[in-house]
C-alpha positions, 0 to 999 in steps of 0.5 A, spaced: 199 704 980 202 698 980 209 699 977 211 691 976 204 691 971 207 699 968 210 700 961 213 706 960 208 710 957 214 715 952 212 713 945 219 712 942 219 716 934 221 709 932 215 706 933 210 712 929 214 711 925 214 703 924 205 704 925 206 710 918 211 705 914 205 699 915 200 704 912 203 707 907 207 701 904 199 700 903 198 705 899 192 707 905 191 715 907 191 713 914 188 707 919 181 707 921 181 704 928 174 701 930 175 699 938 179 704 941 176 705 949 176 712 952 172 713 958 171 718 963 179 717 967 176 715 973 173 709 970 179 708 966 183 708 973 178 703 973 179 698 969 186 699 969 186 698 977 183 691 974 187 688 969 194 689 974 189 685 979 189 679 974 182 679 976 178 673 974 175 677 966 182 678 964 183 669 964 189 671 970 193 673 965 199 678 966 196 684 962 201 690 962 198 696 959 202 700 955 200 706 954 198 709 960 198 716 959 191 721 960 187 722 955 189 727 950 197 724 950 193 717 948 189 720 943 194 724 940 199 718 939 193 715 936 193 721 930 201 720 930 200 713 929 196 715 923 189 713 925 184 717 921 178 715 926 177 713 931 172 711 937 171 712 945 168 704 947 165 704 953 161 700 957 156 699 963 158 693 968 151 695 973 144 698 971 143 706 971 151 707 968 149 708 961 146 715 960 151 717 965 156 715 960 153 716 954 153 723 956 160 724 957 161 720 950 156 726 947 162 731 950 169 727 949 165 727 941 165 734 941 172 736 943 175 730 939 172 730 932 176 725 929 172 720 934 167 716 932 161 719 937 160 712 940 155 711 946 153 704 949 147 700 952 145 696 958 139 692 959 134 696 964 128 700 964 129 707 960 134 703 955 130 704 949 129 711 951 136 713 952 138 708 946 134 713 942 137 719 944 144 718 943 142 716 936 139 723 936 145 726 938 149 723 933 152 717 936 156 713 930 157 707 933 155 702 940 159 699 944 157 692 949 160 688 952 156 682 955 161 679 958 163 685 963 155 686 963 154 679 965 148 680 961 144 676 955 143 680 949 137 677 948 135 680 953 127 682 953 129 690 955 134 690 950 130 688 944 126 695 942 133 697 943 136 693 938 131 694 932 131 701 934 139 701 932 138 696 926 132 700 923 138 707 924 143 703 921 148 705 927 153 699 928 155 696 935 161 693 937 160 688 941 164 683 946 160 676 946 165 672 944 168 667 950 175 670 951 179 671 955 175 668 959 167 665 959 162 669 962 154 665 963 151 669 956 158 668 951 158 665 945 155 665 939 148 662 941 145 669 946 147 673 940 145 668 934 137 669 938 138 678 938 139 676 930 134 671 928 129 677 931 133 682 928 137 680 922 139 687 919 143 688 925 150 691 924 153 688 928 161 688 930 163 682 933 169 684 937 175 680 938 173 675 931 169 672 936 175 668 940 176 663 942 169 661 938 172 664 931 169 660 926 161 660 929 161 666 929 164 667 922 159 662 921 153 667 923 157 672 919 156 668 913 149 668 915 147 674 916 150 680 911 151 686 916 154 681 921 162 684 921 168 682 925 173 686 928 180 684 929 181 686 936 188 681 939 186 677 934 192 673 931 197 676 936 203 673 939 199 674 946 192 671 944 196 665 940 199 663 946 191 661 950 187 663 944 189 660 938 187 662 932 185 655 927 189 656 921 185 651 917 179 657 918 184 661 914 180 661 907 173 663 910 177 669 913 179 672 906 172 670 903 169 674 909 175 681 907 170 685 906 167 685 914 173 685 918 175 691 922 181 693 924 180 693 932 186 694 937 184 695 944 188 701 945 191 703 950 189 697 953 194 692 950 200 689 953 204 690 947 206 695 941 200 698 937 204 695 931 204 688 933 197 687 932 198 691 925 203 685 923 199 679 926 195 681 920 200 682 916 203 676 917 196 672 915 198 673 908 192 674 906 195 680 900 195 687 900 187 687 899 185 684 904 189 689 909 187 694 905 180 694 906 181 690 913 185 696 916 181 702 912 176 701 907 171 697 910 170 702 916 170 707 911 164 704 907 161 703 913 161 710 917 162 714 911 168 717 912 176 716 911 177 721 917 180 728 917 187 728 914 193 727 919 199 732 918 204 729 919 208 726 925 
């Protein structure tokens, strides 16, 4: 581990505290966190590995992880904090990868019920077969990421797979916007092609999209299960490479109803609370907050999540 890209992973009661005092001046029970990433640790190492490298999909930017620790320490924290429900984003950067990780994914589900059983899909041949079987297991949500793929999402492999999941209703978390840095297939157009063949798609346009937020609220305008989630967005880290347009501000709110509160833990160069704050700090009113940081998710995956006990 490099320790210059290390921040200390003790969790000062403070700052659990600061997260609870966030919800509950809400009046929420908790939070649902839709873009959490928890992977097998080796590929974990991985992408931490990765990001102190500074390679080439992290912009070059500086990207300290913050909270580091294994597995069980990092999902606990995320019930301390209050999060209700979580999810387990994975993903494939090569073919024959996914049924491997969706198999892990079934398990870690098994063992953290307030997890959102999340499974994941790469265009190749036997996707719509393994696509089919994680729904049968239960998978609750998908995750891909094109950029990391470097795939089209058009892809002809993939598109059985997408009405698969349509016709199923299981959301899909997907990284397609051109932040931090652009691959050949982000962008608003190689998913706008996936939702003209299957518009009842639900899909969850990470990071808002960035840095091309208002096209793709334009394609959330357009097709009614197209959702966002909040992942970084309006950030002090972001703002600084990726800002958001505040003349886009009006069509945020008009769209309360299909934003997902999305941190990136534990992959995050700064405190769970600061991205709590950054929408805070939007001033779009409590309502806003509240359906973005628990009531849109709970509608969606039909569930509020199991109670917390305390800190």
């Amino acid at each position: 581990m490099n320790d210059h890209h290390t921040v200390p992973v003790d969790t000062p009661a403070a700052e659990v505290e600061e997260v609870r005092r966030f919800w509950e001046r809400l009046g929420l029970p908790g939070l649902i966190d839709v873009h959490t990433h928890f992977m097998p640790e080796r590929v974990h190492s991985k992408v931490w590995e990765y990001f102190d490298a500074l390679g080439p999909m992290t912009g070059g930017l500086e990207w300290p992880i913050t909270y580091r620790q294994e597995e069980a320490e990092r999902a606990d924290l995320l019930r301390r904090f209050g999060v209700r429900a979580f999810t387990a984003m994975l993903y494939p950067h090569k073919p024959g990868m996914a049924r491997w990780l969706n198999g892990w994914a079934v398990d870690f589900a098994r063992r953290t019920p307030d997890c959102l059983h999340t499974a994941t899909l790469y265009p190749e041949p036997g996707v719509e077969a393994y696509v089919r079987e994680a729904v049968e297991a239960g998978a609750r949500v998908f995750k891909a990421h094109v950029q990391v793929g470097a795939y089209d999402p058009a892809d002809e492999l993939l598109l059985p797979a997408w009405g698969l999941l349509a016709e199923a209703g299981v959301p899909v978390v997907i990284h397609c916007g051109s932040g931090p840095a652009p691959g050949k297939h982000t962008g608003p157009e190689p998913i706008a092609r996936v939702l003209a063949r299957h518009p009842r798609l639900r899909l969850i346009v990470a990071h808002m999209g960035m840095p091309e937020f208002e096209e793709f609220f334009g394609l959330a305008e357009r097709y009614r299960e197209v959702r966002l989630d909040t992942t970084m967005a309006f950030t002090d880290f972001t703002e600084s490479f990726m800002p958001f347009p505040r003349t886009a501000l009006p069509r945020l709110a008009d769209l309360g109803d299909r934003v997902l509160l999305g941190t990136d833990f534990p992959n995050i160069p700064y405190p769970y609370a600061h991205q709590l704050h950054a929408l805070e700090r939007l001033d779009l009113g409590a309502d806003w907050l509240r359906a973005v940081c628990h009531d849109n998710a709970a509608e969606l995956f039909g569930t509020a999540g199991p109670a917390q006990d305390g800190v």
